[in-house]
TORBALUM-120336 format. One record per residue (C-alpha): residue number from 1; z, y, x negated. Coordinates in steps of 0.2 Angstrom, whole numbers. Layout:
<nodes>
NUM,Z,Y,X
...
</nodes>
This chain:
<nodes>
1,-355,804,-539
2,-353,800,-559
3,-349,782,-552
4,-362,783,-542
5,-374,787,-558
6,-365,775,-572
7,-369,762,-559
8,-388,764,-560
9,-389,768,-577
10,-382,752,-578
11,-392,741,-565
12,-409,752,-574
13,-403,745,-592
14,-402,727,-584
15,-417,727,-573
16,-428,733,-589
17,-420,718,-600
18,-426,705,-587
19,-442,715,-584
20,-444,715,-603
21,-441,696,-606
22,-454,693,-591
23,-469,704,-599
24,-464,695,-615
25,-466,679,-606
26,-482,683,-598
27,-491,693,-610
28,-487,677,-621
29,-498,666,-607
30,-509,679,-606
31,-513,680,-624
32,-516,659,-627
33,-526,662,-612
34,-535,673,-619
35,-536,664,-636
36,-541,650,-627
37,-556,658,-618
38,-562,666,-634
39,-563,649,-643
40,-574,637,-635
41,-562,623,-633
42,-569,605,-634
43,-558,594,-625
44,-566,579,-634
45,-560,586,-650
46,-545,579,-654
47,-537,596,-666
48,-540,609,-652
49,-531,594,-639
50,-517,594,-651
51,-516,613,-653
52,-517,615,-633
53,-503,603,-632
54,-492,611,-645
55,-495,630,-634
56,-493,623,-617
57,-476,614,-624
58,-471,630,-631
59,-473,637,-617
60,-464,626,-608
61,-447,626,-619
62,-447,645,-620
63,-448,647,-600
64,-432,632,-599
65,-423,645,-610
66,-427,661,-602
67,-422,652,-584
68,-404,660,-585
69,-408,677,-584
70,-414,673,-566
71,-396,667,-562
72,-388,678,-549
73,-376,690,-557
74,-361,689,-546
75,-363,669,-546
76,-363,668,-564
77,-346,680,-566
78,-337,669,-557
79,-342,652,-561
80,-341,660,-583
81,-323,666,-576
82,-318,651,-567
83,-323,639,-584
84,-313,651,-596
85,-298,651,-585
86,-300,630,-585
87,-303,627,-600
88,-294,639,-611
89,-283,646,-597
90,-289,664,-600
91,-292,675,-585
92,-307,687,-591
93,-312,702,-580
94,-329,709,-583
95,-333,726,-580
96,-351,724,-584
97,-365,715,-580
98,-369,698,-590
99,-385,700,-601
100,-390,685,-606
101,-397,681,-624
102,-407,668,-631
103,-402,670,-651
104,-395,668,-661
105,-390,654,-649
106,-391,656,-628
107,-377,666,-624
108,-369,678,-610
109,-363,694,-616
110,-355,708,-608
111,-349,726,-612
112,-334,732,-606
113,-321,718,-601
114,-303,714,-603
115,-290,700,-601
116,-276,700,-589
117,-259,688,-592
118,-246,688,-580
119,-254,700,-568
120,-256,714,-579
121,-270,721,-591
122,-267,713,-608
123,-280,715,-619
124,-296,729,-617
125,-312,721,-626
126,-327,731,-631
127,-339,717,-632
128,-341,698,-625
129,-352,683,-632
130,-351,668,-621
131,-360,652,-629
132,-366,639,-617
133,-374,623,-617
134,-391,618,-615
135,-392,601,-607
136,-399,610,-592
137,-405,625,-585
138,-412,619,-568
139,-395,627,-557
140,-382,638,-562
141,-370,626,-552
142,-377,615,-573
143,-367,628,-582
144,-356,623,-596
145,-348,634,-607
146,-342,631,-627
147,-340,645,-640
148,-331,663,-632
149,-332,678,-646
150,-322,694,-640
151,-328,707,-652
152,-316,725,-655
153,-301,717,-645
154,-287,731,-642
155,-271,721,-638
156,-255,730,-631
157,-241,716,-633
158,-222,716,-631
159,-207,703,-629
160,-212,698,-612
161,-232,696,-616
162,-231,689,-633
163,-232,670,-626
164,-250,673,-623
165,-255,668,-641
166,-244,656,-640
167,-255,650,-623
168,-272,652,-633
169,-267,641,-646
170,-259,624,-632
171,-275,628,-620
172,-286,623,-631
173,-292,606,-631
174,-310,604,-635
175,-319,607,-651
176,-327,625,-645
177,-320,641,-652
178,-312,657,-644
179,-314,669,-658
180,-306,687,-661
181,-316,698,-672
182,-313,716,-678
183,-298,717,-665
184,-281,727,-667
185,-263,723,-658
186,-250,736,-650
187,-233,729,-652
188,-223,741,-642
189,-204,743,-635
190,-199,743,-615
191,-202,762,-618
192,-220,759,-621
193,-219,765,-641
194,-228,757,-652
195,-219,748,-666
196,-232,742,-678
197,-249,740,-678
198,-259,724,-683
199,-276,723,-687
200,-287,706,-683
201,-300,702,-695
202,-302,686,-686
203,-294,674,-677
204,-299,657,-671
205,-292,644,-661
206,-300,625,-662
207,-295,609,-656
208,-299,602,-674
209,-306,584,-680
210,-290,575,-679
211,-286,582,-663
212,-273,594,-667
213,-274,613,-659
214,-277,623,-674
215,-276,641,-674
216,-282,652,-692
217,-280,670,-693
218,-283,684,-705
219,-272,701,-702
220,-267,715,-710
221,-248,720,-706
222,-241,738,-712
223,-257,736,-724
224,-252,720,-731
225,-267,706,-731
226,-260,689,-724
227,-269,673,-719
228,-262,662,-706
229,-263,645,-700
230,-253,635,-687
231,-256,616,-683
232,-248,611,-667
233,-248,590,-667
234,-247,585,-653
235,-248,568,-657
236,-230,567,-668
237,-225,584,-659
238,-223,597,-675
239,-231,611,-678
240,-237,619,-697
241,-234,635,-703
242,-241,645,-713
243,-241,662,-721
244,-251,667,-740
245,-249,684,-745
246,-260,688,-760
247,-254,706,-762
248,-237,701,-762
249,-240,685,-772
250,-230,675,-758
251,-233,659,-749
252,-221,655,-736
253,-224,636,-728
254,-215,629,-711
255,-216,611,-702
256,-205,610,-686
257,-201,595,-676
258,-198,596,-660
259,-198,578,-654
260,-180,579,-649
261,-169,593,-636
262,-166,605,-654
263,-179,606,-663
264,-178,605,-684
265,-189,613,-694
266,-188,617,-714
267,-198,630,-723
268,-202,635,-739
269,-205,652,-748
270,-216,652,-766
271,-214,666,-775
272,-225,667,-789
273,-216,650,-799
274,-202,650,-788
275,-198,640,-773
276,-183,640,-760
277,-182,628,-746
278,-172,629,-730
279,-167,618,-718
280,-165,627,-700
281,-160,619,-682
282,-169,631,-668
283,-158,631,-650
284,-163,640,-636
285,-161,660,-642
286,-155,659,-660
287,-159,648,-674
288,-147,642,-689
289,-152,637,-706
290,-146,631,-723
291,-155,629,-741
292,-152,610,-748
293,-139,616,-762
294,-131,629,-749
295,-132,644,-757
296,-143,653,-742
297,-137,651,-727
298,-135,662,-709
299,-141,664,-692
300,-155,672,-682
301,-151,681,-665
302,-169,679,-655
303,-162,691,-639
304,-157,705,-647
305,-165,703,-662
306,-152,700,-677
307,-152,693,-692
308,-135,687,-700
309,-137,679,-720
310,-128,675,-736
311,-139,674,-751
312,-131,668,-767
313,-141,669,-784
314,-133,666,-803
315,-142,679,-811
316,-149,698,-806
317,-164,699,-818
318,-167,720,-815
319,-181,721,-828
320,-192,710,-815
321,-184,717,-799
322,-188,735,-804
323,-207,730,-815
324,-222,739,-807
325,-231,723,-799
326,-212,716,-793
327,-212,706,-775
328,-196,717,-772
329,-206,733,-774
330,-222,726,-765
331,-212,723,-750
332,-202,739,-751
333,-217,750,-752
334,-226,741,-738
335,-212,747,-728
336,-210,730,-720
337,-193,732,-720
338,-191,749,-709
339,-197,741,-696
340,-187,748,-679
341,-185,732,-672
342,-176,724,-687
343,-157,725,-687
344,-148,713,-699
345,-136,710,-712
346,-138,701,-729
347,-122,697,-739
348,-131,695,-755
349,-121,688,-771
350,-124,688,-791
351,-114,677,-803
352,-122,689,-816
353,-135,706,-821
354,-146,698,-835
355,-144,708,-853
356,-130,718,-843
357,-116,706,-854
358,-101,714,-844
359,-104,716,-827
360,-101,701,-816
361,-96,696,-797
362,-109,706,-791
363,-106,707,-772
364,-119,716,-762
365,-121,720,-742
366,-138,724,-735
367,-139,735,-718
368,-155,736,-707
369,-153,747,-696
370,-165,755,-682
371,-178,757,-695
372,-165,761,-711
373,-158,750,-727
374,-139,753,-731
375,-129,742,-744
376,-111,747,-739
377,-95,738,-745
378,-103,733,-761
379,-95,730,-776
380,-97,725,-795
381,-85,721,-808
382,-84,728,-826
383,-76,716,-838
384,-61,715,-825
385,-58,732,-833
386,-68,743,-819
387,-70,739,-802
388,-89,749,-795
389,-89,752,-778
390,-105,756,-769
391,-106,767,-752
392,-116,772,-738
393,-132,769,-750
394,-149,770,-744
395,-162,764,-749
396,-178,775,-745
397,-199,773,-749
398,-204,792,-752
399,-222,797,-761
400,-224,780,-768
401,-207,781,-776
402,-191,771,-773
403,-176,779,-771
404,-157,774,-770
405,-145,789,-761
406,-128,787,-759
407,-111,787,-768
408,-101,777,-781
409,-85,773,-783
410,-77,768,-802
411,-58,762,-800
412,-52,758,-819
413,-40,745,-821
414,-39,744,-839
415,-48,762,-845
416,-42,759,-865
417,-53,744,-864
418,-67,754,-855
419,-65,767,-870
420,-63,755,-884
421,-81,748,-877
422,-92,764,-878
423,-82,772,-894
424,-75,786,-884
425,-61,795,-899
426,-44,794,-895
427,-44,813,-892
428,-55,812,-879
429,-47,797,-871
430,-37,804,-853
431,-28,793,-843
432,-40,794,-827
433,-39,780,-812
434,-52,785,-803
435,-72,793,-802
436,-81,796,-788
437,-98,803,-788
438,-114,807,-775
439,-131,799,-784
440,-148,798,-783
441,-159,787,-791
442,-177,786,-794
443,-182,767,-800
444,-200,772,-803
445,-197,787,-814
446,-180,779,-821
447,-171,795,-818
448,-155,801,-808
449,-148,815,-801
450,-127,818,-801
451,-119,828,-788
452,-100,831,-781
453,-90,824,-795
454,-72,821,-793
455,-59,815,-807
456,-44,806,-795
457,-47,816,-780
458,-52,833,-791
459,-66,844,-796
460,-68,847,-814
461,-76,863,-819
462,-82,855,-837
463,-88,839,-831
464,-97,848,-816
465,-107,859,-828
466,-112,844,-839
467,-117,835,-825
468,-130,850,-822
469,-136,850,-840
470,-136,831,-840
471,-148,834,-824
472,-161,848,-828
473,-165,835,-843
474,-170,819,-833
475,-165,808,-847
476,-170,787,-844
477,-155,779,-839
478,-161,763,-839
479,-162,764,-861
480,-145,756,-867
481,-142,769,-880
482,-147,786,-870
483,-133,777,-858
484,-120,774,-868
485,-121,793,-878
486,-122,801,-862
487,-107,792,-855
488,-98,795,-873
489,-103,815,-872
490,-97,814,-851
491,-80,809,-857
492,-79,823,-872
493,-85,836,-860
494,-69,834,-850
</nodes>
């Protein structure tokens, strides 16, 4: 019964639209009739002849325009459905009826709708503009469509769907627009959960002037603005890439060639003032690349998902990594990198820590997993005199905060040389091989937490209860002189 009424709530809404259009029309005739009977028109007078002819062809052009709100309803459906699947190979359902408009530009539009790829319901739209030509209006058989507009857009996409963009963008071979406008895409799992959520500002796709199917998009990923632009030439068979990120002052480029059975490709990352380019070879479900002085280079699974990379730098500047407007913690606090679906591991290597003149070889290993960051099997070196060993630390986004949980390893291989560094006295100097300690560190407050100390294997009373004095006062590590008196007073607390 509620069907039953929805239905002719609809059918009244349209019928008044086309009764309304048809009153306009006539009280317009029946006004210049009107107009015309109260001034006494001289045909002989050449002003009022022009004036008649100007109405009359007003009248004329507005009646051509208003002819396609007297196009059967079912006829135009199907041949608007039949056009978009041929020429942008879109299959469009409607659920509504078609309403035609005559501004901004003659147009279809349509309510509820939704797109189906591959025999399921991809994409739910709220609102439908379909622009059509106006060469003529005589038969709807005449009916050409260019410009489509899909307003509020809700996309539920996965691993098996997510060729459709891909479909959008190698359809389209003409110069009219489809165009996605205040829109939002589900990525989910095979379970149905969603993974992350993007939010469409826009995005268009256009065969452009030199022939090359363009598609330009602005999103919104894990509430990080990015502007994106692909160029498939199909002439000399690559494709442009790219990706700017204001917020995160990164601009990532890509050009890939895929004239021959593998594919090459390179692509560039510009980070403020700094630039790395990598050259990658892309096989059927992986793809391998290598930087032009091979000190990045690894391997991307497609089928599971996994990324394998060794990353070697010459210097670890921490002042810029951990400064408030840093790239590194940009990209942390997005949360970019707790994505579920990313699983990899980054060997990541530093000749040096700038202003840290003593620590050297620093060897790093990067975990994501199921959502987490891990750097396991880590290891720093300490004037060849301590070896740091970092494990099972995590690295977590809480409250606007970065913070580092986990434990630390110091294995001293020449501790007089460690003493004679920070000024420890003789008195105080205790032949120890080995620390081990449970940490947490705060980089945006520049405070740490000690727990669970052991002196070669063993708890120590003394230095248990300055570790909880040490801790109540939340003293700044990262100032060079609170750090070395607080290691000097550790080692006389023993």
């Amino acid at each position: 019964m509620s069907k039953k009424i929805s239905f002719i709530k609809k059918f009244n809404k349209l019928l008044l639209s086309v009764n309304a259009r048809i009153e306009s029309f006539f009280n317009s005739i029946k006004d210049l009739i009107n107009s015309i009977k109260k001034t006494k028109f001289n045909l002989k007078n050449p002003n009022q002849k022009i004036i008649l002819a100007i109405s009359l062809f007003f009248i004329l052009i507005l009646s051509y325009f208003l002819i396609p709100t007297f196009y059967d309803q079912e006829i135009i459906k199907k041949r608007i459905k039949d056009q978009i699947l041929e020429k942008y190979n879109l299959e469009v359902k409607f659920n509504d009826s078609l309403i035609y408009n005559l501004f901004p530009k003659p147009h279809f539009s349509s309510g509820e709708s939704f797109i189906q790829h591959n025999d399921r319901r991809l994409a739910e739209i709220k609102l439908t503009k379909i622009f059509i030509t106006n060469n003529n209006f005589f038969s709807v058989d005449n009916l050409r469509i260019k410009d489509i507009l899909f307003k509020q857009t809700e996309f539920n996409i996965n691993s098996k769907n997510f060729d459709f963009f891909e479909k959008i963008l190698n359809s389209n071979k003409s110069e009219d627009v489809i165009n996605f406008k205040k829109s939002k895409l589900f990525y989910k799992d095979q379970n149905g959960d969603v993974i992350f959520l993007t939010n469409i500002k826009d995005m268009s796709s256009i065969y452009n002037e030199e022939f090359n199917q363009q598609l330009n998009a602005n999103l919104e990923i894990f509430n990080v603005p990015l502007k994106i632009k692909i160029i498939n030439n199909l002439s000399k068979k690559n494709i442009l890439f790219s990706i700017n990120s204001h917020n995160l002052r990164l601009n990532i480029k890509n050009e890939l060639r895929y004239d021959k059975k593998k594919p090459k490709g390179s692509i560039e990352f510009k980070a403020i003032n700094k630039s790395k380019k990598l050259d990658y070879v892309l096989d059927k479900n992986s793809l391998n690349f290598e930087s032009e002085e091979e000190s990045f280079n690894g391997k991307l699974d497609f089928k599971p998902f996994y990324l394998s990379a060794n990353l070697k730098f010459h210097q670890l500047d921490l002042n810029k990594l951990l400064q408030s407007n840093s790239i590194f913690l940009d990209l942390v606090n997005t949360k970019l990198l707790n994505n579920q679906s990313l699983n990899a591991v980054m060997n990541i290597k530093f000749d040096k820590i700038k202003n840290f003149n003593y620590l050297k070889d620093i060897s790093l290993k990067a975990y994501f997993e199921e959502g987490n960051i891990f750097i396991k099997n880590s290891s720093l070196n300490w004037k060849n005199s301590v070896m740091i060993d970092l494990e099972n630390v995590q690295l977590m986004s809480e409250n606007n905060s970065i913070i580092f949980s986990g434990s630390v390893k110091f294995n001293f291989e020449n501790i007089e040389d460690f003493y004679r560094q920070y000024q420890i006295k003789k008195i105080y100097r205790a032949n120890i091989k080995k620390i081990k300690l449970d940490f947490l560190l705060n980089l945006n407050k520049n405070e740490i937490e000690i727990d669970n100390l052991k002196i070669d294997a063993s708890s120590n009373k003394t230095a248990n209860d300055y570790i909880n004095k040490f801790n109540s006062k939340k003293k700044n590590i990262f100032n060079k002189v609170i750090f070395k008196n607080s290691i000097k007073e550790f080692f006389e607390n023993l």
